[in-house]
N, C-alpha and C positions, 0 to 999 in steps of 0.2 A: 291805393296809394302806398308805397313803400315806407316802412318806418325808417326814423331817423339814422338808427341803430344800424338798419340793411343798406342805407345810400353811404353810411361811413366804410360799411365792409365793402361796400363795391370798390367805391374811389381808394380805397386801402389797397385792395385787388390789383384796380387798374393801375396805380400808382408802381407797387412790385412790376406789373406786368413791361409797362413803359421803362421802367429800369433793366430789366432783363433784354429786352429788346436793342434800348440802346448799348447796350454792352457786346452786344455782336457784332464782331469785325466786320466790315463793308471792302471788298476787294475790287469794286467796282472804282473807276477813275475818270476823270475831265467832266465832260461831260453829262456822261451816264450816271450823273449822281443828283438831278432833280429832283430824286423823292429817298423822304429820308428809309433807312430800315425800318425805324420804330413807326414811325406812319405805318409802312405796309404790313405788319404783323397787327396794327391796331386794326386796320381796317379789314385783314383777314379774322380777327377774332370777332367783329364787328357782324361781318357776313354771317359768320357761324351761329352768333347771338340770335339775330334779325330771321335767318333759315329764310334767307328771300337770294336767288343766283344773280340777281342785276342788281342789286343793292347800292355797291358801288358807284356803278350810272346811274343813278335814284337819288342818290344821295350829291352826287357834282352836280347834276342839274337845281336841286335842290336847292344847291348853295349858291350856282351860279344867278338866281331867280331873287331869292328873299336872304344872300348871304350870309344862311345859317343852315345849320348841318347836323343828325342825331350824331353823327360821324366824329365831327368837331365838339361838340358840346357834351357828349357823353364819352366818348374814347379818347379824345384831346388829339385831335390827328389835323395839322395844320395843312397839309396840302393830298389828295383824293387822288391817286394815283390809278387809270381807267384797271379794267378788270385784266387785260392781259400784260398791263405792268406788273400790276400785283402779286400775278401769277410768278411773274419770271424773278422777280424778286422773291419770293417768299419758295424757290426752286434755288437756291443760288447755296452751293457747297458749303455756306459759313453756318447753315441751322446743323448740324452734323455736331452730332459731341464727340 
């Protein structure tokens, strides 16, 4: 079990990371804007964590089932965008410095 000390650094972590995320310009319009940017980079970082490729579909099922999520409760990511949204979102010319 993680110390106290290591779940403060994470959420510290994850806390930066969600502010970075949401600071990136979204150039997408109308309707195309269902899921937020910082969602999708949570939940890419999330995959990355986890080292599982369906993760994403694992984890909406998940939620859809007992409406709880590793997704949502450890990366704070309110809506699970499927695996080829993710994609295209986290493809999209604003991650570009």
């Amino acid at each position: 079990m993680p110390s106290v000390s290591n779940a403060r650094a994470l959420e510290t972590l994850l806390d930066c990371f969600h502010q970075a995320a949401s600071a990136v310009p979204d150039p997408r319009t109308g309707s195309n804007k269902r899921y937020d940017v910082s969602d999708a980079a949570a939940c890419a970082l999330a995959t990355f964590f986890f080292q599982f490729p369906s993760f994403l579909d694992f984890q909406r099922r998940m939620h859809e089932e007992s409406a709880r999520s590793n997704c949502g409760s450890l990366f704070g990511v309110s809506k699970i965008p499927s695996d080829n949204q993710n994609g295209s979102l986290m493809k999209m010319g604003t991650w570009a410095a």
